[in-house]
C-alpha positions in Angstrom: -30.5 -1.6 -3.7 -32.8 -3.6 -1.3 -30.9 -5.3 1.1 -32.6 -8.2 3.3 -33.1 -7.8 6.7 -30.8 -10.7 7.5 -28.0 -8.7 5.4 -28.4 -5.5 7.5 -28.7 -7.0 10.7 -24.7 -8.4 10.2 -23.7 -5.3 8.8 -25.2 -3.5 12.1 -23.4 -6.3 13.8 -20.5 -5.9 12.3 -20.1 -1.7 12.6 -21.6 -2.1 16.7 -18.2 -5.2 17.3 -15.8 -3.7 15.8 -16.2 -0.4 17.5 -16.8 -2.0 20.8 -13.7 -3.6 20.4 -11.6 -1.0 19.5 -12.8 0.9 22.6 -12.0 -2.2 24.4 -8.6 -1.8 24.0 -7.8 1.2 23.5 -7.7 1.9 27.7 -4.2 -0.2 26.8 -2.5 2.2 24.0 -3.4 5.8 25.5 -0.7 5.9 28.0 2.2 8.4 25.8 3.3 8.6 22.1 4.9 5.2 22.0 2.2 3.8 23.3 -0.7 5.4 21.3 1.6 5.4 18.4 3.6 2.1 18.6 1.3 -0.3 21.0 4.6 -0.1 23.4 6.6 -2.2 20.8 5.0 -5.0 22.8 2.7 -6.8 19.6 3.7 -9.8 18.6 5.2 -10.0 14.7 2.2 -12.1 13.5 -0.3 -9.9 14.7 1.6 -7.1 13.4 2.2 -8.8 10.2 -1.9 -9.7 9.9 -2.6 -6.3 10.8 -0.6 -4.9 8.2 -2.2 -7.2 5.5 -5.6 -6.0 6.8 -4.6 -2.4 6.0 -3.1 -3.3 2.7 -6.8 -5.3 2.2 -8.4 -2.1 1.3 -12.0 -1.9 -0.5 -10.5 0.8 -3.5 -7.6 -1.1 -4.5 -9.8 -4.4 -4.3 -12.3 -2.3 -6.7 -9.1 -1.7 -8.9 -7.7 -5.0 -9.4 -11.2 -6.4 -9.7 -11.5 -3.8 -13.0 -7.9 -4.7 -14.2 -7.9 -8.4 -14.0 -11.5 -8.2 -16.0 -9.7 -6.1 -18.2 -6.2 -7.6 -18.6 -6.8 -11.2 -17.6 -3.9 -12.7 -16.2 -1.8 -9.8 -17.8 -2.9 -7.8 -14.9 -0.4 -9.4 -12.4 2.1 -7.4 -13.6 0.0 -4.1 -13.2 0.0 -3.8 -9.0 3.8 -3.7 -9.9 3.0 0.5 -10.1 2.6 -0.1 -6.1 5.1 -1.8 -6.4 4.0 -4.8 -4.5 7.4 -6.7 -4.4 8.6 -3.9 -2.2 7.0 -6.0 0.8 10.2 -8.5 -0.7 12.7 -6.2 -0.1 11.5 -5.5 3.6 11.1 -9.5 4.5 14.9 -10.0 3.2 16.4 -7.2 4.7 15.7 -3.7 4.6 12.9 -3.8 7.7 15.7 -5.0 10.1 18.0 -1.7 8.9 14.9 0.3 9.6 14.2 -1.7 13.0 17.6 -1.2 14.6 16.9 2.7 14.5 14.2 2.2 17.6 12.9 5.4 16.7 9.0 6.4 16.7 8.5 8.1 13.1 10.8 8.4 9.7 11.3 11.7 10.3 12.8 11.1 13.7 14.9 8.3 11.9 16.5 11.0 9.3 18.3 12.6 12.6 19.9 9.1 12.8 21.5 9.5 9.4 21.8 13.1 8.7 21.9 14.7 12.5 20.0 17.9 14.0 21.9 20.6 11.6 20.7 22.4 9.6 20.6 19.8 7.0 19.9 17.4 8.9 16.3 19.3 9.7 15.9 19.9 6.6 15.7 16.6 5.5 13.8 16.2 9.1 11.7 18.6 7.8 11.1 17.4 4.0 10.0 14.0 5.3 7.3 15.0 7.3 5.9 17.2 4.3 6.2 14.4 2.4 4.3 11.8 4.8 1.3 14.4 5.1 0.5 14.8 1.9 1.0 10.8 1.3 -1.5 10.2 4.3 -3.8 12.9 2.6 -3.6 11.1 -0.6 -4.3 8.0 0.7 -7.5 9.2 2.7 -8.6 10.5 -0.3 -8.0 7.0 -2.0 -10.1 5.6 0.5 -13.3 8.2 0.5 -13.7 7.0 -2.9 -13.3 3.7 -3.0 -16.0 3.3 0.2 -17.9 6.2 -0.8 -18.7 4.5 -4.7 -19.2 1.0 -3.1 -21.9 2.0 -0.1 -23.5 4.2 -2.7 -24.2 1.4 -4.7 -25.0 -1.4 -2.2 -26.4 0.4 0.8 -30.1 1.0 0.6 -30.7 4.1 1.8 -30.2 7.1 -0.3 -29.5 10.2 1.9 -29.9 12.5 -1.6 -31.4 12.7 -5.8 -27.7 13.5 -6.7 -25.6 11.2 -8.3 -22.5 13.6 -9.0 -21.2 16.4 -7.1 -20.3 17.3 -3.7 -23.4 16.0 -1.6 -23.6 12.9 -3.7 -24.7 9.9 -2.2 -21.3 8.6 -3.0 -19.3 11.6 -0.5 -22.6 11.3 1.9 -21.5 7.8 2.7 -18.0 8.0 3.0 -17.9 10.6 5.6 -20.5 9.1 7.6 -18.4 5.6 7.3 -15.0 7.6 7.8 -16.5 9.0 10.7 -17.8 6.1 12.2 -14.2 4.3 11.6 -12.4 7.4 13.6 -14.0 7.2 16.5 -11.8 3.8 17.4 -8.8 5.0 15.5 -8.7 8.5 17.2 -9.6 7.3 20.8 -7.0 4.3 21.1 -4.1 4.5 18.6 -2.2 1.4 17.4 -3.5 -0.8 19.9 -7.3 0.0 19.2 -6.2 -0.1 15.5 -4.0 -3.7 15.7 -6.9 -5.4 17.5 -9.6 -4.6 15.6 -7.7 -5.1 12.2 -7.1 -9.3 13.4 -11.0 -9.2 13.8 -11.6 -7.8 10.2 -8.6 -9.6 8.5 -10.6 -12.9 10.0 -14.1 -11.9 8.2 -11.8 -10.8 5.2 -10.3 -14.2 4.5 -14.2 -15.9 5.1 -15.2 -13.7 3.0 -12.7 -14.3 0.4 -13.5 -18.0 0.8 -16.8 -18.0 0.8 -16.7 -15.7 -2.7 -14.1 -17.9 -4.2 -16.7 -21.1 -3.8 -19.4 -19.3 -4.5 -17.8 -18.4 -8.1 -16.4 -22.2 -8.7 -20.2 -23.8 -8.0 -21.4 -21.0 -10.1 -19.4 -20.4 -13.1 -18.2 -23.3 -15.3 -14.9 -23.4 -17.2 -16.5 -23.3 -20.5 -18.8 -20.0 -19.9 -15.3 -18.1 -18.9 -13.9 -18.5 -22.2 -16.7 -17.6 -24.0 -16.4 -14.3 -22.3 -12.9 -13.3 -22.7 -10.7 -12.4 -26.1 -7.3 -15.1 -26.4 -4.5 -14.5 -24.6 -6.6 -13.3 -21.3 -5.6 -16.1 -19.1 -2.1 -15.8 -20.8 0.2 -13.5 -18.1 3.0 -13.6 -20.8 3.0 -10.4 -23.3 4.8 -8.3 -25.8 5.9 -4.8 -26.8 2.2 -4.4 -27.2 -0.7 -5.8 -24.4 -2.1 -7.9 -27.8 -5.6 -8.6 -26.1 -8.6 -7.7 -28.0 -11.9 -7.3 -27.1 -13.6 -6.2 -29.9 -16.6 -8.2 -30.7 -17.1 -9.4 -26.7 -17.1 -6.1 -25.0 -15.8 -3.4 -27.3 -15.9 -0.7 -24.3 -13.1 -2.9 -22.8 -10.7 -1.7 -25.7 -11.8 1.7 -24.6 -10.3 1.4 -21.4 -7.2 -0.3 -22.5 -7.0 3.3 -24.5 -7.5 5.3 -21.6 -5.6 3.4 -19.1 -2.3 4.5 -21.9 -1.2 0.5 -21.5 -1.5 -0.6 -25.1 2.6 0.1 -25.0 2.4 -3.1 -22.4 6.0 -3.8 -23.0 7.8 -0.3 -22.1 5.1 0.3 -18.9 6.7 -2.9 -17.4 9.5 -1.7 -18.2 8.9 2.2 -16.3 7.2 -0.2 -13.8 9.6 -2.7 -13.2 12.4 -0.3 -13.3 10.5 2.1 -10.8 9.5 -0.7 -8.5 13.5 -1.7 -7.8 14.2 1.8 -6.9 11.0 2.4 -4.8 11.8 -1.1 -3.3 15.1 -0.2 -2.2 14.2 3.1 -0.8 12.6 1.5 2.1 8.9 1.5 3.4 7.4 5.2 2.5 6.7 6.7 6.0 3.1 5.3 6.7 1.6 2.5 8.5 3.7 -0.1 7.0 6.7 1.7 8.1 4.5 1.9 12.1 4.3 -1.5 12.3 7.9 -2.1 11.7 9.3 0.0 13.8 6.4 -1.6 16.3 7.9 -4.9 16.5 9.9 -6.5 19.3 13.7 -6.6 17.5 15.0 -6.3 13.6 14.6 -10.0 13.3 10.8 -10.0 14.3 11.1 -6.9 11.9 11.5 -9.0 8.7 9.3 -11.8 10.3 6.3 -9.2 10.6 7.0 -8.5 6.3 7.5 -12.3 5.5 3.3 -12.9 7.0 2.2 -10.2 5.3 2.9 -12.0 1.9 1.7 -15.6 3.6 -1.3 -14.1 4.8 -2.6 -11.1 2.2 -2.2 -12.5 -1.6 -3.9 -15.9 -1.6 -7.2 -14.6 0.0 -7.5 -11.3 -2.0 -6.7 -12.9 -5.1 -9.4 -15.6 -4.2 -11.9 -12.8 -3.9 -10.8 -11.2 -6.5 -10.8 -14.3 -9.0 -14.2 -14.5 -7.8 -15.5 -11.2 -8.4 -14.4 -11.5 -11.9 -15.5 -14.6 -13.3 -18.9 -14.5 -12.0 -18.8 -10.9 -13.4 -17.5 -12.4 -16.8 -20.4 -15.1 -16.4 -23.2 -12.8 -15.8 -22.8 -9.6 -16.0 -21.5 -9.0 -20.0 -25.1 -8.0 -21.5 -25.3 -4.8 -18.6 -21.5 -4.2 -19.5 -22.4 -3.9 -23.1 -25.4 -2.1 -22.9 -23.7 1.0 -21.3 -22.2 3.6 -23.5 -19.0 4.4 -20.9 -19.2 1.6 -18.1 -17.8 2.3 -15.1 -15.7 -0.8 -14.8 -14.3 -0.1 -11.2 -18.0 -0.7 -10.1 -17.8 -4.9 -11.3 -17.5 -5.3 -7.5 -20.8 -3.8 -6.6 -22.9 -5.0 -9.0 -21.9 -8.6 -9.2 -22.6 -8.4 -4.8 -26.0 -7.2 -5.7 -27.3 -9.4 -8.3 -25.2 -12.4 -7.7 -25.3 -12.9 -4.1 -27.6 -15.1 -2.1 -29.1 -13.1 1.0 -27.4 -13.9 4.2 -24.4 -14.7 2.6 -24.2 -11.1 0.8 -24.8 -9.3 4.0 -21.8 -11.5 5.5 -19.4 -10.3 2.4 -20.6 -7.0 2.7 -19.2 -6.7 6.5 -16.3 -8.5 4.9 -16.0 -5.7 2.2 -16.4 -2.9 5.2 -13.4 -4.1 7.5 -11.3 -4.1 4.7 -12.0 -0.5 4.0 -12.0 0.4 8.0 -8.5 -1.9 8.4 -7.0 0.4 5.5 -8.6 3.7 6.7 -8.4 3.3 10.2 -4.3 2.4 9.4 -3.9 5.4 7.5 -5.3 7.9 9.7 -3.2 6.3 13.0 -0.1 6.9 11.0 -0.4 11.0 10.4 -0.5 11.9 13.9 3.1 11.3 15.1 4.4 13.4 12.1 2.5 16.4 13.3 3.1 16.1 17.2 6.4 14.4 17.6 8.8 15.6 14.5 7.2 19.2 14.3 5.3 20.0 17.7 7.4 18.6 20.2 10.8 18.8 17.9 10.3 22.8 17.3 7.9 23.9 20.1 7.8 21.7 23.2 10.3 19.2 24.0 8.9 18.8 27.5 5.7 17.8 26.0 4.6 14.1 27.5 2.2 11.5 28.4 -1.5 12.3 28.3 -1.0 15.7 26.7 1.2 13.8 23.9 -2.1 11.6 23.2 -4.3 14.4 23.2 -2.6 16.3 20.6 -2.4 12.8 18.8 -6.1 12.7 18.7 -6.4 16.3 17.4 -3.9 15.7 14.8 -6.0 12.9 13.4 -9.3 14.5 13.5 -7.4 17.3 10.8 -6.1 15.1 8.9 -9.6 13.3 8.9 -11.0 16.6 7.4 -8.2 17.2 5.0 -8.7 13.7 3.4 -12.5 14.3 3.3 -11.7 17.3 1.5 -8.8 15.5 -0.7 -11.9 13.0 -1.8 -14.5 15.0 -2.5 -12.6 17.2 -4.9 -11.0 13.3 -6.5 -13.0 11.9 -9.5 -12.0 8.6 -9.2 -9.9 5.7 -7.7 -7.6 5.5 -10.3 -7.0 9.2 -10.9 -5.8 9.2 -7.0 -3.7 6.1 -7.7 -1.6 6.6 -10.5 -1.1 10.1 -8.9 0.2 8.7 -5.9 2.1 6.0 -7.0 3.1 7.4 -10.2 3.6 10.9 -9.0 4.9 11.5 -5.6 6.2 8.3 -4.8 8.4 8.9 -7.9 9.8 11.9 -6.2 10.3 9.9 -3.1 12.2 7.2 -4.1 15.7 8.5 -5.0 16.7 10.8 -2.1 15.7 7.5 0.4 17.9 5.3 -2.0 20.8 7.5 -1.4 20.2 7.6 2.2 20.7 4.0 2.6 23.3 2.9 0.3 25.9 5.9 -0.2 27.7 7.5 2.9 28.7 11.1 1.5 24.9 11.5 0.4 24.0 14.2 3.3 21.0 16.1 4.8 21.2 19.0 1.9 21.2 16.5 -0.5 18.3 14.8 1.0 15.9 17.8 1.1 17.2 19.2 -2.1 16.0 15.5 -3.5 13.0 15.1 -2.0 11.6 18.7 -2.6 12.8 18.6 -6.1 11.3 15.3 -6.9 7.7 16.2 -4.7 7.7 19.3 -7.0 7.6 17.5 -9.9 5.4 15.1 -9.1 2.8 17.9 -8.0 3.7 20.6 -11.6 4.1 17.5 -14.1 0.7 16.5 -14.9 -0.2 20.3 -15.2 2.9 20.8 -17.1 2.1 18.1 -19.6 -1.5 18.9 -20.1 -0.9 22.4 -21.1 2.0 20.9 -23.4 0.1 17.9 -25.1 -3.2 19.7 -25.2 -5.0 16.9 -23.0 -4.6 14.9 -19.7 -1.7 12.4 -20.0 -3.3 9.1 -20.0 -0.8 7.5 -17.8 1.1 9.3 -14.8 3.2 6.4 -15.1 5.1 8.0 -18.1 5.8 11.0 -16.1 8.1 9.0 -13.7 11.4 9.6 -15.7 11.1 13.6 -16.1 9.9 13.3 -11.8 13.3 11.0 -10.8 15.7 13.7 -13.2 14.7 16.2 -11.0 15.1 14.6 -8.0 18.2 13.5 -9.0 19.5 16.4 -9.8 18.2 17.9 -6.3 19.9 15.2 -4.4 23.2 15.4 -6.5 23.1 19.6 -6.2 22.3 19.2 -2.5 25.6 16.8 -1.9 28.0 18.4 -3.3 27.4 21.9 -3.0 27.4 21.4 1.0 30.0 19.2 3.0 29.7 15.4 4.2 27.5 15.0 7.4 29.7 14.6 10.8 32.0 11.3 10.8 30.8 10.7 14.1 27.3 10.4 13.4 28.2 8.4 9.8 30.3 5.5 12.4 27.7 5.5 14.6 24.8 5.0 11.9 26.7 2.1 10.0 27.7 0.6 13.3 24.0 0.8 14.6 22.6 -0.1 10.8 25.2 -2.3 9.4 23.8 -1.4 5.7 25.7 -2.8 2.7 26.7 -0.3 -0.3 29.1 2.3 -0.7 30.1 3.0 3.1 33.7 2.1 2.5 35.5 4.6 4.1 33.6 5.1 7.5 33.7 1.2 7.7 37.3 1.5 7.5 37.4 4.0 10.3 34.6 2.0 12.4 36.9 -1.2 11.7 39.7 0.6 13.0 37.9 1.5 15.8 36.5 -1.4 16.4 38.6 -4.3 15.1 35.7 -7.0 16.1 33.5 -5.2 13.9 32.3 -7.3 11.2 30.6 -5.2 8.4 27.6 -6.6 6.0 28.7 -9.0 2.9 25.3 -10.3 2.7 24.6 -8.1 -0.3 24.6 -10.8 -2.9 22.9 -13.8 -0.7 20.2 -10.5 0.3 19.3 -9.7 -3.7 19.2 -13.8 -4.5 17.6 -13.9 -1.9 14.9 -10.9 -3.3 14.8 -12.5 -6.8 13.3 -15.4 -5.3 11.2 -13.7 -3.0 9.6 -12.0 -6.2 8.7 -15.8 -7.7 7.4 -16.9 -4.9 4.9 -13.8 -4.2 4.0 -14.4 -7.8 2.9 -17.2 -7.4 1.0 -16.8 -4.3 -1.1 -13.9 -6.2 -1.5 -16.5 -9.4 -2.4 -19.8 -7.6 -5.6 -18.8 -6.4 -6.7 -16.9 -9.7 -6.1 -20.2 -11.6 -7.6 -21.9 -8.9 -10.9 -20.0 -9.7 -10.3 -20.8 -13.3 -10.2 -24.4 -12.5 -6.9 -24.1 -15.7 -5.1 -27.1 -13.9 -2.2 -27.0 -15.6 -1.0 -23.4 -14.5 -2.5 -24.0 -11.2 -0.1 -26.8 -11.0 3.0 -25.4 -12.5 2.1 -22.2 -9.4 2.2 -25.0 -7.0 5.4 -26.4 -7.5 6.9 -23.0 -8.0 5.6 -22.1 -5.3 6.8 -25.0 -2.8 10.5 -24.8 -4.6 10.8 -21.3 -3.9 9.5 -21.8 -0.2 12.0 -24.6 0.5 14.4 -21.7 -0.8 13.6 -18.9 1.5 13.2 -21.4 4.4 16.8 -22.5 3.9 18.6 -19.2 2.7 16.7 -16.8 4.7 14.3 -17.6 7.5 17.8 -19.8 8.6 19.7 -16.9 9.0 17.5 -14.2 9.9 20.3 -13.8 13.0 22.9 -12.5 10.8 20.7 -10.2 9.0 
């Protein structure tokens, strides 16, 4: 592609700021691991909060819902369900003040909270640091092919004649762009990382603006629905998706096939049913989890997860919306032409036909930050597992200050290679996806249930769980090739065979050994104040402490999720209909919308004290 020289002079812009800026900083967060890791818990929850919508704003999963919502119309807000999305719900209400009240620097160094420094306890210590490595591997790998497909397509310069393989221009570009992204990352830790992430969350939400308008002024009402099969602006659905595109764009149907969601009913059923448990789990240990544990107290905690939602879903969807119509509108003869399209590239190619110049090199440096917000996120969340829960736990407890950030930075240039190597070998975004969240998080999510909600669940039972259910999710898609013949089409469907094993570990593990120390289990609920099945050490805590007051928020909490869930709905649907100009729905969202608000405001954000 031939980019204007108007287009590359923001992008060059755009790279030589952002690094500038992070080096700015970064003189402020190189001090010791809290600082480098945590920015000194000094960040205020709304920066926090935008910064952690700016890593969630990543170029691969924009790619993705960009190919699903073309795909599945409005059936497709169900879909990031898989993530699941709603678990940012859950952490508003009240799991991110439980979490908060740990003041700890990693999740592994919060499992000595609940489980102690025994041996189960460092087992489970242990079990959650081989878990977070390979997640922050996955994820890298994630990333490398998101950016790696998108500058191949829309950068002008091609470094090589090979489409495919390992020195593709595609794997060229991403490690010259993860390299370039690093160099902030590595040198000043959270702080470089929070700073620079407000910058590219500002271009993000222009950029989503300017894509949205550029759509509506584009792209009339009637040309949508002569491009798209009934039912696609229709969210509702059956025991089958019932959206046909045969006749429009017959390779659509194709990928309905190969995705393995004609069953529409029973995925959102696995999903849905997935997404409570993953929900209640807790943040997996990555830079969500960070910037929780960064903020200033457990109230700030929720605050931080309440302005992700605010800030994150009406832009993205905007650009997204966007994206899709004018690639509905213009882009359907190419589609059809094209034995096997590759529909996660409708991003790319409606930016570089579509476009006006200026403007495109603008959304390109958009398109960038959200990649470096998400990369840059990942990679400052690895080190701390390496250095603090294995290094200085096992090998050096003396270790501090400067020689605790220069480990830090070593630690993240090796887990820079390892998810350079993780993406090359990776064929696509969606293969790395449905892995992760299909796979291992499914072999997460039971054990940190357990952890939270049950007080004779112990550290045995905890590693037992989480290596059971990691297992799976690494030998099941083998397993079921070999047995079915072929690649399953959906990981998804693997998720009940993953969570009986881990079940079963967890289960094995907690009753073969005995409960953790009562000592620690008073201390924890006192500290945590979780509600579940922790009767009999708040009995003993009560008698303790007869001012003790325990946690009966559980009901008012989960009402309060329910409608949490509505309203985040509807933040992701307003701005799609919006697009649409379908005034009907956009007006139904709105109300919706502003009810469910009025509710929050009144039944949470009231009594975030007593949370």
């Amino acid at each position: 592609m031939t980019l204007h020289p108007l287009d590359l002079t923001i992008i060059a812009g755009y790279f030589l700021t952002v690094v500038l800026v992070g080096f700015w900083v970064s003189r402020h967060g190189s001090k010791n691991m809290d600082g480098y890791f945590l920015g000194g818990r000094t960040l205020p929850w709304w920066m926090l909060g935008i910064s952690d919508a700016s890593g969630m704003f990543d170029i691969s999963g924009t790619m993705w819902l960009v190919y699903i919502l073309f795909i599945y119309g409005l059936k497709s807000l169900w879909l990031p369900w898989l993530w699941p999305t709603f678990n940012q719900i859950f952490l508003m209400m009240f799991l991110s003040a439980w979490l908060r009240r740990s003041n700890v620097l990693t999740g592994a160094e919060w499992i000595q909270t609940r489980f102690g420094t025994g041996t189960g306890g460092t087992l489970a210590h242990l079990s959650v640091v081989f878990f977070a490595l390979i997640n922050v591997a996955g994820l890298l790998a994630y990333g490398f092919q998101g950016i790696g497909k998108f500058a191949a397509d829309m950068l002008p310069w091609h470094f090589t004649s090979q489409n495919s393989g390992l020195l593709s221009n595609a794997n060229i570009y991403a490690i010259l762009i993860l390299g370039l992204t690093s160099v902030y990352a590595i040198k000043g830790g959270m702080i470089s990382v929070v700073a620079t992430e407000v910058m590219q969350f500002g271009i993000l939400t222009l950029t989503a603006l300017a894509i949205g308008i550029i759509a509506m002024l584009q792209v009339s009402p009637t040309l949508i629905r002569q491009h798209i099969p009934p039912g696609w602006t229709n969210p509702w659905f059956g025991w089958h998706l019932n959206l046909d595109w045969k006749g429009i764009l017959d390779q659509a149907n194709a990928a309905i096939q190969s995705d393995g969601n004609s069953l529409f009913g029973i995925l959102f059923g696995i999903m849905f049913f997935k997404g409570i448990l993953a929900s209640l789990a807790g943040p997996a240990p990555n830079y969500d989890m960070q910037r929780i544990l960064a903020t200033r107290n457990p109230r700030e905690a929720c605050l931080m997860n309440g302005m992700v939602n605010v800030v994150l879903y009406f832009p993205r969807y905007l650009m997204i919306a966007g994206i899709t119509v004018m690639a509905l509108a213009f882009c359907m003869p190419d589609l059809r032409s094209m034995a096997r399209p590759d529909f996660e590239q409708i991003l790319p190619i409606v930016l570089r036909t579509h476009v006006p110049p200026g403007v495109l090199g603008f959304l390109l440096a958009g398109l960038m930050a959200a990649f470096m917000s998400n990369f840059a996120a990942t990679l400052n969340a690895a080190p701390a597992y390496l250095v603090n829960d294995l290094y200085k736990r096992f090998v050096n407890r003396s270790l501090t200050g400067k020689r605790e950030v220069f480990l830090c930075r070593l630690a993240s240039m090796l887990f820079l290679a390892i998810g350079i190597l993780c993406g090359l070998v990776a064929t696509s975004i969606g293969e790395v996806m449905m892995w992760l969240v299909g796979g291992l998080y499914g072999g997460y999510v039971m054990a940190n249930i357990l952890k939270w909600y049950w007080w004779r669940f112990n550290g045995q039972g905890y590693f037992w769980g989480m290596i059971a259910g990691i297992s799976a999710a690494i030998l099941a898609p083998p397993a079921a090739q070999f047995l079915l013949g072929h690649p399953i089409s959906n990981t998804l469907y693997l998720f009940p065979f993953i969570l009986a094993f881990s079940v079963a570990g967890c289960l094995a593990g907690t009753f073969l050994w005995p409960p953790e120390d009562e000592a620690l289990l008073m201390e924890f609920y006192r500290n945590v104040r979780p509600w579940g099945f922790w009767e009999p050490i708040q009995k003993k805590v009560m008698l303790e402490d007869p001012s003790f007051k325990p946690n009966t928020r559980a009901w008012r909490d989960i009402g309060n999720v329910a409608t949490g869930i509505l309203w985040q709905l509807c933040l992701t649907a307003l701005p799609i209909y919006l697009v649409l100009r379908d005034w009907s729905w956009v007006a139904a969202c709105a109300f919706i919308l502003l009810a469910t608000s009025l509710l929050l405001k009144f039944n949470w954000h009231d009594h975030l004290d007593e949370i």
